[in-house]
Structure formats: C-alpha cells, structure tokens
C-alpha positions as CSV (number, residue, x, y, z in Angstrom):
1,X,-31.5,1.4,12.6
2,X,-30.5,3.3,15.8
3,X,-28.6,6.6,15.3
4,X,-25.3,5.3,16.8
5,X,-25.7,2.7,14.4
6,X,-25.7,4.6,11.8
7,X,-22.6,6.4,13.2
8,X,-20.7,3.5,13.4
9,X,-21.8,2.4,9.8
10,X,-20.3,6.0,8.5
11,X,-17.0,5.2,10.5
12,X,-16.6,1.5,9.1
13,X,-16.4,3.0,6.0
14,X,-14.4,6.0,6.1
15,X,-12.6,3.7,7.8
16,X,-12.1,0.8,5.3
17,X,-12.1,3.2,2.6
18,X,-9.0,4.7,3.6
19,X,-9.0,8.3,0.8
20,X,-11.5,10.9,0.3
21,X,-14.9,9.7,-0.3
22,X,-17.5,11.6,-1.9
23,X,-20.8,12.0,0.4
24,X,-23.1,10.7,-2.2
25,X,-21.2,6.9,-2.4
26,X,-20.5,7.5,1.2
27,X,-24.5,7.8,1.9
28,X,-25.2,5.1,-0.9
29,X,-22.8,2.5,0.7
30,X,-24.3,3.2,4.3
31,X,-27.7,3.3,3.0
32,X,-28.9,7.2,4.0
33,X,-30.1,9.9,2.2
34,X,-27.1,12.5,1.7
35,X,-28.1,15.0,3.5
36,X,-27.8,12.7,6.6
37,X,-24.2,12.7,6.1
38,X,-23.1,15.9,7.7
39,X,-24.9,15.2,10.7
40,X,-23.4,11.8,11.3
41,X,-20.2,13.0,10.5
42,X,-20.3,16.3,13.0
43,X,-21.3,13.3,15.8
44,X,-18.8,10.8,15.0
45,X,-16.4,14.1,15.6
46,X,-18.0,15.0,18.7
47,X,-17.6,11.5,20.0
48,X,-13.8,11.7,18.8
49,X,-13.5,15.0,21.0
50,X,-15.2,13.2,23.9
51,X,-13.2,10.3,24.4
52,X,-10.1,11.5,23.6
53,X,-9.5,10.1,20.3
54,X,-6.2,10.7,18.3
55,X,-8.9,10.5,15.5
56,X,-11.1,13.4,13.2
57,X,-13.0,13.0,10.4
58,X,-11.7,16.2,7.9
59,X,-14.2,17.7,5.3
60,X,-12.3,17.7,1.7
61,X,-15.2,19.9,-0.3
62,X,-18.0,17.4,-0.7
63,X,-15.8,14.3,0.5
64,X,-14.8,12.8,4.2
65,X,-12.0,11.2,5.3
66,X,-11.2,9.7,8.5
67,X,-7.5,10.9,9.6
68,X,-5.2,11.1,12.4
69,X,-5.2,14.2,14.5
70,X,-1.5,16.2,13.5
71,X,-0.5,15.9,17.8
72,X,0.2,12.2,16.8
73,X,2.8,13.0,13.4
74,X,5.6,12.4,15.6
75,X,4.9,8.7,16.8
76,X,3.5,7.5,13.1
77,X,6.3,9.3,11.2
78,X,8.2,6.9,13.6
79,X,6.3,4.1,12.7
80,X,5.8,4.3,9.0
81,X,10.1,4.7,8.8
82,X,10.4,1.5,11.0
83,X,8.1,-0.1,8.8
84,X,9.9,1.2,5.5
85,X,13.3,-0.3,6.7
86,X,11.7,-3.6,8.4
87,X,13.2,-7.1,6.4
88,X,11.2,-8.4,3.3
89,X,9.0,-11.1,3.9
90,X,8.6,-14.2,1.7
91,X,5.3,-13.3,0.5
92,X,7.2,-9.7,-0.2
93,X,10.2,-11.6,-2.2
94,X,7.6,-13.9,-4.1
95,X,5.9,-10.7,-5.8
96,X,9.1,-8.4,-6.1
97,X,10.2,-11.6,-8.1
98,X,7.1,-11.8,-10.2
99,X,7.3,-8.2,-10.9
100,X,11.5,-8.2,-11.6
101,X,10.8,-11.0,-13.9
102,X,7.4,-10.1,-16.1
103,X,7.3,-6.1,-15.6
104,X,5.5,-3.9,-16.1
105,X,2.9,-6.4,-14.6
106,X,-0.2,-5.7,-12.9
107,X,-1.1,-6.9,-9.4
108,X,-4.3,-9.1,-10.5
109,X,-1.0,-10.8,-12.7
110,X,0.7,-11.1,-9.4
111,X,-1.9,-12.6,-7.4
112,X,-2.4,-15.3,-10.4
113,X,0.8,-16.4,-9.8
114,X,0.8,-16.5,-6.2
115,X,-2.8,-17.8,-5.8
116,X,-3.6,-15.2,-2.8
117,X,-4.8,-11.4,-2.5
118,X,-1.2,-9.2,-3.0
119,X,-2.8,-5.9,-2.7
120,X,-0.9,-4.8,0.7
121,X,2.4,-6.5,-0.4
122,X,2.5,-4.5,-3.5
123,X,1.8,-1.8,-1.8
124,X,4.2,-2.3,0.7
125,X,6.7,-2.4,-2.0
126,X,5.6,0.5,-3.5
127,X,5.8,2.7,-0.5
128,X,9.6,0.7,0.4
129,X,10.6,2.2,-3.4
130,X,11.3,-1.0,-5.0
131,X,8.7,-1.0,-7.0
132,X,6.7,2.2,-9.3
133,X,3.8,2.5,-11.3
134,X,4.5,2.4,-15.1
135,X,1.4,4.1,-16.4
136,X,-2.1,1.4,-17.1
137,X,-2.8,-1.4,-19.9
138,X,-4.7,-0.5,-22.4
139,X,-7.5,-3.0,-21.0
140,X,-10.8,-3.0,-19.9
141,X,-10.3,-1.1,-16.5
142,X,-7.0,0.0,-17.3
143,X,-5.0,-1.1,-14.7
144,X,-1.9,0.5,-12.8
145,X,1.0,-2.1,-13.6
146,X,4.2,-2.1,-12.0
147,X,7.4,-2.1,-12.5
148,X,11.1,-2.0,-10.4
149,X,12.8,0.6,-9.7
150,X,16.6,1.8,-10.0
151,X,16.7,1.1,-5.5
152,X,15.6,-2.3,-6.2
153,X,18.5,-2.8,-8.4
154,X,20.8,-1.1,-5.8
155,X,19.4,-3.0,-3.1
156,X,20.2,-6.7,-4.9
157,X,23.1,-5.5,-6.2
158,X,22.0,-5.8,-10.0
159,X,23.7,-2.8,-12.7
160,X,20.3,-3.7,-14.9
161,X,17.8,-6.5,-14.9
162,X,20.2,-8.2,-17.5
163,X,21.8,-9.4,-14.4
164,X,19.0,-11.1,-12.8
165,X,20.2,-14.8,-12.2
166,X,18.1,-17.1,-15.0
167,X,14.6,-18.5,-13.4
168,X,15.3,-22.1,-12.0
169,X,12.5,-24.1,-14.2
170,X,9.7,-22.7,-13.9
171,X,9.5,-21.4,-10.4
172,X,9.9,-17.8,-10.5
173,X,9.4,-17.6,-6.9
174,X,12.6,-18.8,-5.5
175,X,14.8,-16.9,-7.8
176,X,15.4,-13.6,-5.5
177,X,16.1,-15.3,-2.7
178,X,19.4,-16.8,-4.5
179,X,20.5,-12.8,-4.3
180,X,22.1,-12.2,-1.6
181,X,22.4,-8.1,-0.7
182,X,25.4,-8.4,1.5
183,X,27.3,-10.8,-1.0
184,X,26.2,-8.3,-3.8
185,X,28.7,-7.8,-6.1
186,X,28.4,-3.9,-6.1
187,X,31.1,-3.0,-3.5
188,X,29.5,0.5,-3.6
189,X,26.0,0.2,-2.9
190,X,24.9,2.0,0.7
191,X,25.1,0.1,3.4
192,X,22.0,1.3,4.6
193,X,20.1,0.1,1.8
194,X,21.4,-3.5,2.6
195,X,19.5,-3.9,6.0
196,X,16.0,-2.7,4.2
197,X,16.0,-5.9,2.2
C-alpha cells in the first residue's frame, strides 16, 4: 500500500472514530505495525499545515485524535448552539417518546422499537438536555440507558411524568406529538425553551 494511502487510512479513522484512540487499536484497525503510527500522524499534520486545513491531529499520551484547530471556536460554538435550539424532528419525537414512556431504556431498546439505527438521535437529545444517562444495566455489556430530564418536562409542559397523556393503543410513537409546548399548561415555563422543541 502506497504511503499516502496509509495516511488516508490513519485519517478515516481518527476520523470515524471521533475520541482519543489508543495507537495500538489505531495501528491494528489500519493494519501497521505501531511504531508506524507517529510517522503517519506527523505527515497527515504536515499536510494539514500545507493546505491550510482548519484541521490537527493532537497527541493525548499514547492516543490521537483528529480535532479542529482553536482559530475556528468561534464559527462552531455558533453552530453547535444553532443546532441545540433547531426544532425536533419526527424521528427525534419518536425516541424522546420511547424513552419518556419505558425509562431508563437503553438505545439498542429504542432502535427495537423504531426498527432503524437511533444512535445520533439519542445523542442529539442528549447534547439538547432532554434526555441523561442513568448509570448501565446490569447486562452483558452493561449498557448506558437513558432517561428524561427535569428540561424535558419544562419543555412539554409536564410537573412529572405522571402527567404524560395515556399511550393511544399501542403506538407509543404518536403520543408526544399530542403535547403541544405553546398550549402547555405551565404558564411559567421560559419562553425560550418553547422554540427548542
């Protein structure tokens, strides 16, 4: 394999990977003996550098991760808050409605339910604080499993889950939707918090 392959296999996966990884599973997943790694990863910099990139790959000990150089904060600080107070989808509704009605549920549960990956919606609800981690099952692989939190009630206008409306049959999918923030019955609750859902 030519060398700029290799490059770009190291970038793929810091890349997909997303956290620290740890050079040994980074060399095992591209492959390469380990002590290729810090080689490919002073290239890929240099060829960050070169072009310019808004991208560096930072040395945690012995783990990599690929990052954003701190120049760009501004414009993804901007971002990331646009994308905290954007509308909930229907796909985002369908799992907070799982969740609200079987917590603390994990998202493999979810994903049953809806029939399709959920990772990024969880997670999207997550980072939006409508939904927490509440600790790991006692399973094989101990899961996270999730839970609402005290916004989400604020947000729907609920003073506990007591006050969910009941599920209609046995669709829990639909049941959110029926709540409507701005007719919530809180008189209250932020305004602000009503245009995040």
């Amino acid at each position: 394999m030519q060398l700029k392959n290799k490059i770009a296999e190291v970038e793929a996966v810091l890349f997909a990977y997303g956290e620290p990884i740890p050079a040994p599973r980074l060399a095992e997943a591209c492959g390469l003996e380990e002590e290729l790694i810090p080689k490919l990863i002073t290239l890929l910099n240099d060829r960050y550098e070169a072009g310019p990139s808004a991208l560096h790959v930072l040395q945690l000990e012995n783990c990599y991760q690929l990052c954003t150089r701190p120049a760009f904060a501004e414009p993804i600080k901007k971002a990331i808050e646009t994308k905290r107070t954007a509308p909930l989808s229907n796909a985002a509704m369908e799992a907070l409605t799982i969740v609200a009605y079987n917590q603390p549920v994990t998202k493999s549960f979810v994903e049953n339910v809806r029939g399709i990956d959920s990772s990024s919606v969880i997670n999207n609800l997550v980072e939006k604080d409508l939904l927490e981690e509440a600790g790991r099952l006692d399973v094989p692989g101990k899961p996270i499993a999730y839970r609402t939190t005290s916004r989400f009630l604020r947000c729907f206008g609920l003073r506990s889950l007591e006050d969910l409306p009941p599920l209609p049959g046995k669709d829990p999918q639909a049941s959110l939707m029926d709540l409507d923030p701005e007719n919530a019955p809180d008189p209250d609750m932020p305004e602000e918090l009503l245009t995040e859902v």
